[in-house]
C-alpha positions in Angstrom: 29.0 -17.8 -0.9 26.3 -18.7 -3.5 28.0 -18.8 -7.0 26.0 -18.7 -10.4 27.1 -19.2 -13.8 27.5 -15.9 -15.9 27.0 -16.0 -19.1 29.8 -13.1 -20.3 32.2 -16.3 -18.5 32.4 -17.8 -22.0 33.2 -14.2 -23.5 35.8 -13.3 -21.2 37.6 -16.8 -21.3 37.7 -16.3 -25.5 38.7 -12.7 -25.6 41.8 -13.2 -22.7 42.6 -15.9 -25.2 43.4 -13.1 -28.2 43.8 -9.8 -26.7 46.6 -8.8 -24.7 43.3 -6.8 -22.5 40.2 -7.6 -21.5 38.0 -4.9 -19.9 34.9 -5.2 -18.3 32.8 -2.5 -17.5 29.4 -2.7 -15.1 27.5 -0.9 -12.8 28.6 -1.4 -8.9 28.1 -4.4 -7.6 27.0 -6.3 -10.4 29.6 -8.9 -9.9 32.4 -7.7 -12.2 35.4 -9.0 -9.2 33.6 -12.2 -8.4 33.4 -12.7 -12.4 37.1 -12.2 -13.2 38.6 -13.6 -10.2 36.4 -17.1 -10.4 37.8 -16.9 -14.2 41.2 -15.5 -13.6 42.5 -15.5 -10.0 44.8 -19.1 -10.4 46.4 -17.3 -13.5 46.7 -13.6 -12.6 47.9 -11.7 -9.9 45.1 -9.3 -8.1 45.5 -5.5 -8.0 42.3 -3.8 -6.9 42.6 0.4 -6.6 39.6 0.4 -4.0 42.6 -0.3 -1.3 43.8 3.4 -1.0 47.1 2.3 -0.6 47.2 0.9 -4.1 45.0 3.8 -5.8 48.0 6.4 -4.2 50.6 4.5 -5.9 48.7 4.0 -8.9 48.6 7.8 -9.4 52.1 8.7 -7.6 54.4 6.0 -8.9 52.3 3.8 -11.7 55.4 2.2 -13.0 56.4 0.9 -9.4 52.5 -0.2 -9.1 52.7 -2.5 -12.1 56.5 -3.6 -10.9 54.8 -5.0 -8.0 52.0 -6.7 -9.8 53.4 -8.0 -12.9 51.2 -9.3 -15.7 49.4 -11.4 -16.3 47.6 -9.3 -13.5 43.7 -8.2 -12.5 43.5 -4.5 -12.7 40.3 -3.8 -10.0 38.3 -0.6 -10.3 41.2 1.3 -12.9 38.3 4.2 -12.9 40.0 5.4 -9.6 44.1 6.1 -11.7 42.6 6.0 -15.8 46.1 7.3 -16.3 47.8 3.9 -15.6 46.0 2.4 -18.7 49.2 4.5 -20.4 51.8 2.5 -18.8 49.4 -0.8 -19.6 50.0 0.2 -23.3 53.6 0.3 -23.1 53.9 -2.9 -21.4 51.1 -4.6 -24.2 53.4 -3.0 -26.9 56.5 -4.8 -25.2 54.9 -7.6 -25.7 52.3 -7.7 -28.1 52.1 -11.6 -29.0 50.9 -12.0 -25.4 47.4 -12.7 -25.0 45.5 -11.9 -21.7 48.4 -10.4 -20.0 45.0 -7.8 -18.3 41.9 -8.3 -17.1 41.2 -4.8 -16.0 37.5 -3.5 -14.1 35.7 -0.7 -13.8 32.0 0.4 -12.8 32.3 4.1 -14.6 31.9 3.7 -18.5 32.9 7.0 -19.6 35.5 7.6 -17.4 37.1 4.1 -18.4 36.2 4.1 -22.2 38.0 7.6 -22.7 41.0 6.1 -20.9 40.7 3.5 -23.5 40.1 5.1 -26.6 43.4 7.0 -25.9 45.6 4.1 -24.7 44.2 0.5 -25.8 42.8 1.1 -28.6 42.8 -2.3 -30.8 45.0 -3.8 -27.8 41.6 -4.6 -25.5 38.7 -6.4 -26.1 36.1 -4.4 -24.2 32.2 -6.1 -22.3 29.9 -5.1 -19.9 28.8 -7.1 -16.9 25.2 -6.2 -15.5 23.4 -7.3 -12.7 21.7 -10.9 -13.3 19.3 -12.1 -15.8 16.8 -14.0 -14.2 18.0 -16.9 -15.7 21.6 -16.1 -14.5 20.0 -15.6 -11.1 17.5 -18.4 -10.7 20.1 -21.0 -11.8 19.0 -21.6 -14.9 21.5 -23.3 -17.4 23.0 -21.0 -20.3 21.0 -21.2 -23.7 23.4 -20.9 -26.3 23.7 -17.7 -28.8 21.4 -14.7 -29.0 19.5 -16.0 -31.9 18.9 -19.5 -30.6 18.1 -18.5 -27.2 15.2 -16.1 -28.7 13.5 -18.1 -31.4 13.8 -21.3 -30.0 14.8 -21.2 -26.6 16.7 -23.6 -24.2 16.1 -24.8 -21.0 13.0 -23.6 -19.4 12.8 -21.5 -16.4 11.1 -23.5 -13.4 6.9 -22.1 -13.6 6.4 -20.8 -10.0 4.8 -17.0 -11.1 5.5 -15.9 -7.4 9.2 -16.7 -7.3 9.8 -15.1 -11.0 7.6 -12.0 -9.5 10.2 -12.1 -6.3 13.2 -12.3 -8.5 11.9 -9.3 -10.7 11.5 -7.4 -7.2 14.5 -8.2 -5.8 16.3 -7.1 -8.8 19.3 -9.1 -10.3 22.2 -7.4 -7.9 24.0 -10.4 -6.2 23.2 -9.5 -2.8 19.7 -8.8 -3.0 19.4 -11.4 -5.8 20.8 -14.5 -3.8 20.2 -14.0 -0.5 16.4 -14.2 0.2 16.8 -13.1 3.6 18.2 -9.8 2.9 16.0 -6.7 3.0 16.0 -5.5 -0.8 14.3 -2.2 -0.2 16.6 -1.6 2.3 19.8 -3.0 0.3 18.8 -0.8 -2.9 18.1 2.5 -0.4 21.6 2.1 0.7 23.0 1.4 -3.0 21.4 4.3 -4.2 22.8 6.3 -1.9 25.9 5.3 -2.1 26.0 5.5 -5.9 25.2 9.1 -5.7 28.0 9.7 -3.1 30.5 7.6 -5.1 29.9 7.8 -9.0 27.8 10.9 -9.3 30.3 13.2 -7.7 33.3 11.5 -9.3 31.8 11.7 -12.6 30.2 15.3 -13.0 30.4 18.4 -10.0 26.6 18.2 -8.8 26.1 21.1 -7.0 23.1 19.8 -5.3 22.8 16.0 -4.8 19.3 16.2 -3.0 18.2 17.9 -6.9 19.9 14.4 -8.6 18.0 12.4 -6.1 15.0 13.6 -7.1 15.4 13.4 -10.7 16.6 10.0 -10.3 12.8 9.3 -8.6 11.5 11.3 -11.7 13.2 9.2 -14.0 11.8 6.0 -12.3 8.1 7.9 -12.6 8.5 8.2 -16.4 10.6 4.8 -17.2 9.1 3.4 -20.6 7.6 6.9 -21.5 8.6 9.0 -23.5 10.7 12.1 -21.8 10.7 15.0 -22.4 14.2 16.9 -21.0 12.9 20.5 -21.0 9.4 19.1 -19.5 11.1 17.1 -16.5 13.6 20.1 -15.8 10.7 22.4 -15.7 9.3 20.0 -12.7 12.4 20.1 -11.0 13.2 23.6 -11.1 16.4 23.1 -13.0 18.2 23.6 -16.3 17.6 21.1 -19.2 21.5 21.2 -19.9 21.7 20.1 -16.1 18.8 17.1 -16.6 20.7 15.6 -19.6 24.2 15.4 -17.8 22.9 13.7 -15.2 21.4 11.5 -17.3 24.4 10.8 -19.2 25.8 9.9 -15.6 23.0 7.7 -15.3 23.7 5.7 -18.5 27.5 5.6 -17.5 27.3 4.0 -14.6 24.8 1.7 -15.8 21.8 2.8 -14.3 19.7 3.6 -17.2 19.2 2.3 -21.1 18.0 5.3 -23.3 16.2 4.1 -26.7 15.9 5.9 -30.1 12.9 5.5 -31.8 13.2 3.2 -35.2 13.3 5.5 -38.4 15.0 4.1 -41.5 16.4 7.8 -41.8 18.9 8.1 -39.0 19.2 11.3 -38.3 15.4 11.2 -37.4 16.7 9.4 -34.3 18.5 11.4 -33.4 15.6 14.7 -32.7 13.0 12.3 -31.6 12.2 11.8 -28.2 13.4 8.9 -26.5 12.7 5.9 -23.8 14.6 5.8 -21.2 14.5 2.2 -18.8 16.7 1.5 -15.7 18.6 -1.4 -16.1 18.0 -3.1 -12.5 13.8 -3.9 -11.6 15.0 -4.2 -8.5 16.7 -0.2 -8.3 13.1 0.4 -10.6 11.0 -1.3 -7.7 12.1 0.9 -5.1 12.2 3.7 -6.9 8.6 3.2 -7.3 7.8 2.5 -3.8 6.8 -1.0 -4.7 7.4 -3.7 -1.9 5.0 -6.8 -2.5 4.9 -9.3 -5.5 1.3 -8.4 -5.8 2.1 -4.7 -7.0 3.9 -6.2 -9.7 0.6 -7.7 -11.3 -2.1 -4.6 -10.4 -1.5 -0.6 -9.7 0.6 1.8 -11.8 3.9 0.6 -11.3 2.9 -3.0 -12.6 3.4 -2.3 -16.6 6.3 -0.3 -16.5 8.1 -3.1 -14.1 7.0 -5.5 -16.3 8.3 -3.4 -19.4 11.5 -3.2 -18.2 11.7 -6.7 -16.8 11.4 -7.7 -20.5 13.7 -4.8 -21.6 16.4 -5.9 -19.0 16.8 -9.7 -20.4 16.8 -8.5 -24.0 19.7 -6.1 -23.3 21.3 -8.7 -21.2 20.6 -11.3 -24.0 23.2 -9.4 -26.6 25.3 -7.7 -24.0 26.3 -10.5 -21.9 27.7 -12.7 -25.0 29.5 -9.8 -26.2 27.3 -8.0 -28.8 26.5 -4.5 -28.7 22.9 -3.5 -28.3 20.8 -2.1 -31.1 17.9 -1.7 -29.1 15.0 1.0 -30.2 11.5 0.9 -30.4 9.0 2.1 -32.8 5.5 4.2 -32.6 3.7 5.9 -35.4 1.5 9.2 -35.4 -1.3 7.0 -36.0 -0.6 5.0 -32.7 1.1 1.7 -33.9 3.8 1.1 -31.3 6.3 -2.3 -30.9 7.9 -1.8 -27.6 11.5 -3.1 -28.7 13.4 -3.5 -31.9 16.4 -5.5 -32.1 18.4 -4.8 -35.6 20.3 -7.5 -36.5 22.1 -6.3 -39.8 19.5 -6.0 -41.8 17.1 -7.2 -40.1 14.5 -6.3 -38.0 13.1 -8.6 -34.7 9.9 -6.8 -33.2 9.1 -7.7 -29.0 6.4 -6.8 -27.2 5.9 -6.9 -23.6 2.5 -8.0 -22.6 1.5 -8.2 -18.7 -1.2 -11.2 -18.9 -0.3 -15.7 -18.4 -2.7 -15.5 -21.4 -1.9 -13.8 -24.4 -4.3 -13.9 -27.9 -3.9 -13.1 -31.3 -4.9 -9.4 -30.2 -1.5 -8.7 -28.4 0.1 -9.6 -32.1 -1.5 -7.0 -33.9 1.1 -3.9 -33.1 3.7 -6.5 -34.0 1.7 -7.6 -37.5 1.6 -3.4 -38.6 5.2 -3.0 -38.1 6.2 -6.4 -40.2 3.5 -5.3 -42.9 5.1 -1.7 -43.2 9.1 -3.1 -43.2 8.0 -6.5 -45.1 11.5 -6.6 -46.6 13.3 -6.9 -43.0 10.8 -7.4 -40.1 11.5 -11.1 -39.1 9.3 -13.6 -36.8 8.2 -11.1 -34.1 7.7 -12.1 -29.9 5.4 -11.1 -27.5 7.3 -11.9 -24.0 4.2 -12.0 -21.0 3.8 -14.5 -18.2 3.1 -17.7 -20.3 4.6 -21.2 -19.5 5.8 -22.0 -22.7 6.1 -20.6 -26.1 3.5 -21.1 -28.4 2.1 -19.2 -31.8 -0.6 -16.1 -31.6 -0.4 -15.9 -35.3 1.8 -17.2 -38.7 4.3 -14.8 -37.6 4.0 -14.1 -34.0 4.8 -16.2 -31.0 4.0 -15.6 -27.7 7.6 -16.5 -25.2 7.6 -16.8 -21.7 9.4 -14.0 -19.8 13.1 -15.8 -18.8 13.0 -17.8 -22.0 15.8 -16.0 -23.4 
């Protein structure tokens, strides 16, 4: 088995270190079991509810179930008996100057997060595992906090275009990720399929799957565009109300990142029509019907790929040392437009994603209107493109390598 270092590692070990529960949340098959069991498995017993035998007594008899597997125990997959987080409680209350007496899984945020909003809350420290950053997948060493790792980087990812342009095709799922002689198209046809049998049907009652299927290939047709709801259920044939819950089951299993525009009045956010990115470039590739490296350079699937390729590693960036994303993006009537906001506090970081190895002081300039117009807050800003090193388009504008970060 091919191990990598994950960066949520340090997170996890810290958290089990104050909170009697640590939950991790993730799509499927992003590496969540691997993660906690590497971290975890000389210290804690191993309880995972995909063995049906386990998930029965979990729902029949939940206080036999944790008599069995006492803590400090790994709870695998808790999304299939949310009810036991109850008896969890009682047990953290029982002993609440425990720290990490659970580490406890799942791959379906909503259903888990209500579970823990009812039961755990202030007893759990809660993170998300994705698939791999390409750093995380490509080996390359951990590069310290958020802020660091974007102004000034760490170590540098190794300069072969083709293997980054491989990686980002592949996607950052172990499997597909790891193992260069697996079939990716074919790996991510299967996972897609079994996601919609598993996760879709658990989490809302799709009448018709073969009508999800093809709004999850609609999706992938309007990823860093702005969507419409109403327009994309009028090309399906379906409801809006219908497009949005499945779109909310798209964002909580992980498939999908939806970003508000940037308005200093929140509530402007909120009525504004949002981006919407999938997570995973290589669930985004075959969506798109895109098979060879080359297609990620030329034709219409190259920008958006790349969009989302940069989107991807600055959502993994915050999210996989703990932080929650405040991710949006900004546009103006008159056309200005910085792909991705971070706001730090008070503070605003401008990205751009920029397909070209040779970026100029022309792919600043959406960057320079929004730091003129929020002076006050906008900070350094970053266009991320195919560069080998970081270097300045402007006083306030650096150009960054994609994997920098």
């Amino acid at each position: 088995m091919i191990l990598r270092s994950r960066t949520l590692g340090k997170v996890l070990r810290s958290a089990a270190a104050t909170f009697p529960a640590v939950i991790v949340t993730g799509p499927r098959q992003s590496g969540k079991t691997t993660l906690v069991r590497e971290l975890f498995g000389a210290t804690h017993q191993y309880c995972t509810l995909d063995d049906p035998a386990l998930r029965e007594q979990a729902l029949r008899d939940p206080r036999l179930l944790l008599a069995r597997f006492t803590p400090p125990v790994i709870l695998d997959e808790i999304q299939y008996a949310p009810a036991l987080l109850h008896y969890v409680k009682l047990d953290i209350d029982a002993h609440r100057t425990h720290a990490g007496r659970y580490v406890i899984t799942g791959s379906q945020a909503f259903a888990l997060m209500h579970g823990v909003s009812e039961s755990l809350a202030g007893r759990a420290a809660i993170t998300s595992l994705l698939s791999f950053s390409l750093r995380e997948a490509l080996g390359v060493a951990d590069n310290g906090d958020w802020r660091t790792a974007l102004t000034t980087g760490g170590p540098q990812m190794p300069a072969d275009l083709n293997n980054l342009l491989d990686q980002i095709r592949r996607g950052g799922y172990p499997e597909p990720a790891l193992h260069s002689e697996i079939d990716s198209k074919l790996w991510h046809a299967s996972y897609v399929q079994t996601y919609l049998e598993r996760d879709v049907r658990s989490l809302r009652a799709v009448g018709d799957i073969n009508d999800f299927q093809r709004q999850l290939f609609a999706t992938a047709a309007r990823s860093g565009s702005l969507i419409n709801y109403e327009d994309l259920a009028r090309d399906l044939g379906i409801t809006g109300k219908t497009v949005r819950a499945w779109m909310s089951v798209l964002e909580a299993s992980g498939q999908v990142l939806t970003l508000k525009p940037f308005f200093g009045n929140l509530g402007k956010r909120l009525v504004k029509r949002p981006k919407v990115y999938f997570l995973d470039t290589g669930t985004l590739a075959y969506l798109l019907g895109v098979t060879q490296r080359e297609q990620l350079l030329t034709g219409p699937a190259a920008g958006p790929l790349f969009e989302a390729a940069v989107l991807g590693q600055i959502h993994r960036l915050l999210v996989h040392r703990g932080e929650m994303s405040r991710l949006c993006f900004w546009r103006t009537a008159a056309g200005h437009e910085v792909d991705f906001v971070i706001e730090d506090g008070n503070q605003l970081i401008p990205i751009e994603a920029k397909l070209t190895a040779t970026p100029g002081p022309r792919d600043a300039a959406a960057i320079e209107a929004f730091q003129a117009l929020f002076a006050k807050r906008a900070t350094k800003g970053y266009v991320v493109c195919l560069c080998h090193e970081r270097f300045p388009l402007s006083r306030t504008v650096d150009a960054v390598p994609l994997g920098a970060f």
